[in-house]
N, C-alpha and C positions, 0 to 999 in steps of 0.2 A: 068701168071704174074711172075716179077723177084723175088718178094720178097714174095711171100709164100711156103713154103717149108714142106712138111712133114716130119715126126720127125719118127725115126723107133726105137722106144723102145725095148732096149738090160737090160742086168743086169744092168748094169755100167754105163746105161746115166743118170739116176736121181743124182749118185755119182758124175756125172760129170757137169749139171748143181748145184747142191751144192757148187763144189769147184768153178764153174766161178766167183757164187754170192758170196762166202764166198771172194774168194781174190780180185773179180771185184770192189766190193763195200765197204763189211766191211772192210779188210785190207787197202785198200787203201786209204779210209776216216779216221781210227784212224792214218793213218803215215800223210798224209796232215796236220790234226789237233796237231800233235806232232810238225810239222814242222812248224807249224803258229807258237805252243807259243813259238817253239825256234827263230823265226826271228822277229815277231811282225805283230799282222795285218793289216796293213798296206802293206809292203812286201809282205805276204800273199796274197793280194785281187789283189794285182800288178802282181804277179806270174801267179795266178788263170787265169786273164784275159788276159794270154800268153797263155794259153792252148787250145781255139781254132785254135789261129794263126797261133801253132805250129802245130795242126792235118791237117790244110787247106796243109802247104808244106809238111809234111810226107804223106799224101795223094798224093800228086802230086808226088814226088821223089820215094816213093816205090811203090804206089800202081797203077802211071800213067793215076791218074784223068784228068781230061782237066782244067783248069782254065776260070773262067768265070768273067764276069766284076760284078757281085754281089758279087763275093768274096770280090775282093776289096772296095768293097762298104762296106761289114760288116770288113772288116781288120779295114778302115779306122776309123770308128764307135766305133773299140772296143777299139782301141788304142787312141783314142779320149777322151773314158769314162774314162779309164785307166789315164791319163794324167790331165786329170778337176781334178780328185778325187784328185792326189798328189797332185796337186798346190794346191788346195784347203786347204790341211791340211800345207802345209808350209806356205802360206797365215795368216794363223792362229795361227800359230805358231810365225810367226813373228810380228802379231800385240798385242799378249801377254804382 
């Protein structure tokens, strides 16, 4: 199968799963959250919800995925949600 791989334990791979999780996850989630409270969440959640769309093309343009009609099924979807949500809070804001 493609995706099971064995793991050949050296000195330096537990150092090295450390560092993927340390800057994969933590690092990256406290600069996300830095970056919320400096835009606002709102901004935030609009951003966020770019961040498939963008992996679906950097997928296809560097890594030479194939594009399939379910992608654009969830593009269309997410940028859908993305879009209810805004209007929704401008909506709201206007009937203030």
């Amino acid at each position: 199968m493609s995706w099971q791989y064995t793991i050949q334990w050296k000195p330096y791979t537990s150092l090295h799963f450390i560092g993927i999780i340390g800057i994969g996850t933590i690092v990256a989630y406290t600069l996300y959250l830095e970056g919320v409270s400096l835009i606002g969440p709102v901004q935030g959640s609009l951003l966020a919800s770019a961040e498939p769309i963008s992996s679906v093309f950097f997928s296809i343009i560097l890594l030479g995925e194939v594009f399939q009609g379910i992608d654009i099924v969830g593009i269309v979807l997410n940028i859908n949600s993305g879009l209810s949500h805004y209007n929704e809070r401008t909506i709201a804001k206007k009937n203030i």
